[in-house]
N, C-alpha and C positions, 0 to 999 in steps of 0.2 A: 134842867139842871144837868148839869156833865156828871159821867160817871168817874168815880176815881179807879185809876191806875192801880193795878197790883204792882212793887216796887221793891226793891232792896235801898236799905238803909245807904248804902254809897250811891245809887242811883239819885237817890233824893238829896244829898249833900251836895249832887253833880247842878240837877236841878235850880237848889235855890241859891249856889256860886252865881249863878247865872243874873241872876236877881241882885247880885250885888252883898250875897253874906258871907260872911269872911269865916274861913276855920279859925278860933283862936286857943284851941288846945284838944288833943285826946285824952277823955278820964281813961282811968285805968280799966274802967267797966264796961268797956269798948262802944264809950259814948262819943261821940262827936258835939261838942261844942261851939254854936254860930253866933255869932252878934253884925250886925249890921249899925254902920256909921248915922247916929242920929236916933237908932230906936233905942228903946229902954229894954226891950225884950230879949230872951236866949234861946237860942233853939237847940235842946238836947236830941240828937239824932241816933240811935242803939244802930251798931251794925250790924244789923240781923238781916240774912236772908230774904227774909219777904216781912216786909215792916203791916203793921196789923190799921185794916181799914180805920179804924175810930182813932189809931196814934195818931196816922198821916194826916186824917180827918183836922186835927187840934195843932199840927202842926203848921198845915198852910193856913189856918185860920191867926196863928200865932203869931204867923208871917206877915199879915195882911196882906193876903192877896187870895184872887178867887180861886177854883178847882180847874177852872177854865185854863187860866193863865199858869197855873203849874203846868198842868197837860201842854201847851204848847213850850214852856222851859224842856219838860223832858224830852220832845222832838225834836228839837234843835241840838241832844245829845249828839 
């Protein structure tokens, strides 16, 4: 099992652009919001500094995709 990445909230929105999810707005609560072409799902992303293992955890899981396959998203940063 990969280890997850410690991360910032913008590093992880760099991340899963790459993946193909699109910004389609800033909440005021310095959320980021992603939607991807075809899925049902949203990915709320907080701009916090160092985003908390179990958020990021539920996030790529949200994504469909593994921990593996983010970890190489954010190397190609």
């Amino acid at each position: 099992m990969a280890k997850l990445p410690v991360v910032s909230g913008k590093e992880a929105v760099k991340a899963f652009e790459k993946d193909n999810w699109k910004v389609i707005r800033k909440a005021k609560s310095r959320h980021i919001i992603m939607k991807k072409e075809g899925m049902t799902t949203t990915l709320s992303i907080p701009e916090h500094r160092v985003l908390d293992r179990g958020l990021l955890r539920a996030l790529i899981r949200d994504a469909y995709i593994s921990v593996e396959r983010f970890n190489k998203l954010l190397v190609k940063s």
